[in-house]
C-alpha positions as CSV (number, residue, x, y, z in Angstrom):
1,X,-33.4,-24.3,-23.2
2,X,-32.9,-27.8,-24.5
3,X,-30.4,-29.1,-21.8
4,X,-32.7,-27.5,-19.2
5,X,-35.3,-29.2,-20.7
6,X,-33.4,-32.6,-20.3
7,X,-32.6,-31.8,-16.8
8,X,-35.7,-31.5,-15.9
9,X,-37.3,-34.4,-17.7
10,X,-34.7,-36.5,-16.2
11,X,-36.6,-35.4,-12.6
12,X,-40.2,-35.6,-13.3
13,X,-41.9,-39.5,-12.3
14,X,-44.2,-38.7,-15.1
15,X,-44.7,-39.9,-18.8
16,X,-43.9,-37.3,-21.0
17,X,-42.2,-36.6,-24.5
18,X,-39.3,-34.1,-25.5
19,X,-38.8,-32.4,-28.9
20,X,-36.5,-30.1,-29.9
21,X,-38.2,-28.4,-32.9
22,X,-35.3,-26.8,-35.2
23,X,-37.8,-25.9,-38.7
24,X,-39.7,-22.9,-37.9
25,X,-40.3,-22.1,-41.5
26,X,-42.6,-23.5,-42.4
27,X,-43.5,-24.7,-39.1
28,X,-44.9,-28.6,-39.3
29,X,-47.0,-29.1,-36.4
30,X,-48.1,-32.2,-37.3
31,X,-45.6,-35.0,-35.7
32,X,-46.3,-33.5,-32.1
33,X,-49.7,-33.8,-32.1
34,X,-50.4,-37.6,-31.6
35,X,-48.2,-37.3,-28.4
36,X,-50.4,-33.8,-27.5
37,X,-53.3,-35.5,-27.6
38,X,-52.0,-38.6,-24.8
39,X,-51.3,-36.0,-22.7
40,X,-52.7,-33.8,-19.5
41,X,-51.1,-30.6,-21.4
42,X,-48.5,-29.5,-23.3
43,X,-45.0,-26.8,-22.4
44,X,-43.1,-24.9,-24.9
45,X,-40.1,-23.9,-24.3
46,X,-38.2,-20.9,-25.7
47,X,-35.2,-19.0,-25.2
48,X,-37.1,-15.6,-26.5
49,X,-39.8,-13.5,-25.0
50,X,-43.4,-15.2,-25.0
51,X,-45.3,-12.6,-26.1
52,X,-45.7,-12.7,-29.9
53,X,-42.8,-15.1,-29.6
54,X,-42.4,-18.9,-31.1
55,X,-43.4,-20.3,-28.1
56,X,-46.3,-18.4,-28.0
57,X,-47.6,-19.5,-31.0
58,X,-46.5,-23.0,-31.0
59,X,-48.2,-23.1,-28.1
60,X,-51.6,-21.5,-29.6
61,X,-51.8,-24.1,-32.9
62,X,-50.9,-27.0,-30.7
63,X,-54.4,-25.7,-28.5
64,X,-56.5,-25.1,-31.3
65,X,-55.4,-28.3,-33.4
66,X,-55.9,-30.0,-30.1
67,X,-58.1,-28.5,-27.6
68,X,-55.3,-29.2,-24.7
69,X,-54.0,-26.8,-23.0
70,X,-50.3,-25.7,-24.1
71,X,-48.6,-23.7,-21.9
72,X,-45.5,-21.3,-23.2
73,X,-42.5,-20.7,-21.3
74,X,-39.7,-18.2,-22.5
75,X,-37.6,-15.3,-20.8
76,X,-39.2,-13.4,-18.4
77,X,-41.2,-10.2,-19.1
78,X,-38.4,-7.7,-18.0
79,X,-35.1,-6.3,-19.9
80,X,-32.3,-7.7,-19.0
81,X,-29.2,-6.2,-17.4
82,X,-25.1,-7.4,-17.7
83,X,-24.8,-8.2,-14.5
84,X,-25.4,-12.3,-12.4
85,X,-28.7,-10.7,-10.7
86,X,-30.5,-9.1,-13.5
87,X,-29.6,-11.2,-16.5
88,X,-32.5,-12.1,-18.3
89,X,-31.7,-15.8,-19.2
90,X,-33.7,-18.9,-20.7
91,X,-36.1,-20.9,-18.7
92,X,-33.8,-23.3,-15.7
93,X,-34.8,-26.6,-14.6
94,X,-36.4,-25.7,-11.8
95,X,-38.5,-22.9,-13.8
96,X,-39.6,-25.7,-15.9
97,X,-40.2,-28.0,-13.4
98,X,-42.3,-25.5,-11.4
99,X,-44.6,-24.8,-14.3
100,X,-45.3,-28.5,-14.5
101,X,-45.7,-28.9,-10.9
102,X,-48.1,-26.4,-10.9
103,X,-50.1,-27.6,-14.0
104,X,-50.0,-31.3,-13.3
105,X,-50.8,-31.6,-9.5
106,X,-48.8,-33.3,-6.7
107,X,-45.6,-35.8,-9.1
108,X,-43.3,-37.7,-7.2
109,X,-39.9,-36.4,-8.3
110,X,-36.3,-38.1,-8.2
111,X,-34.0,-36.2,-5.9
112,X,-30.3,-35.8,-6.8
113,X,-27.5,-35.5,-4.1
């Protein structure tokens, strides 16, 4: 999750601010929000299930403290097999950076050879 999450922001043309949040009890909200409040929305990032996961409700107190939209992003909603084509695996790059694409609009984005 976090080096995908580096990888991506590395990409993106776009201001924006990175946290890895490690204290989930009790969960201290309260240092993100000046940054949630500069910006045109908000992405949580987890390496769980979404629903009535973390990112889920990080993602819910961030919106009501807020009233910006925060978006969660996890594994996807299917089990997950042993094998390269059905493993069920945390969110990529790309994954993250399509959410943001498609939340944000047209961005300008640095291409790697």
């Amino acid at each position: 999750g976090r080096l995908s999450i580096l990888e991506a922001s590395k990409e993106l043309e776009i201001s924006h601010s990175a946290f890895h949040i490690v204290n989930l009890k009790p969960l201290n909200i309260d240092r993100y929000i000046p940054y949630l409040y500069r910006a045109k929305f908000g992405v949580v990032v987890d390496s769980d299930y979404t629903t009535c996961g973390m990112a889920e409700h990080i993602a819910l107190k961030l919106m009501l403290e807020t009233n910006k939209k925060v978006y969660p992003l996890g594994l996807q909603d299917r089990t997950a097999g042993f094998s390269y084509s059905t493993d069920n695996v945390t969110p990529t790059k790309n994954q993250i950076l399509n959410l943001i694409r498609e939340k944000y609009g047209p961005i300008n984005t640095i291409t790697s050879n």
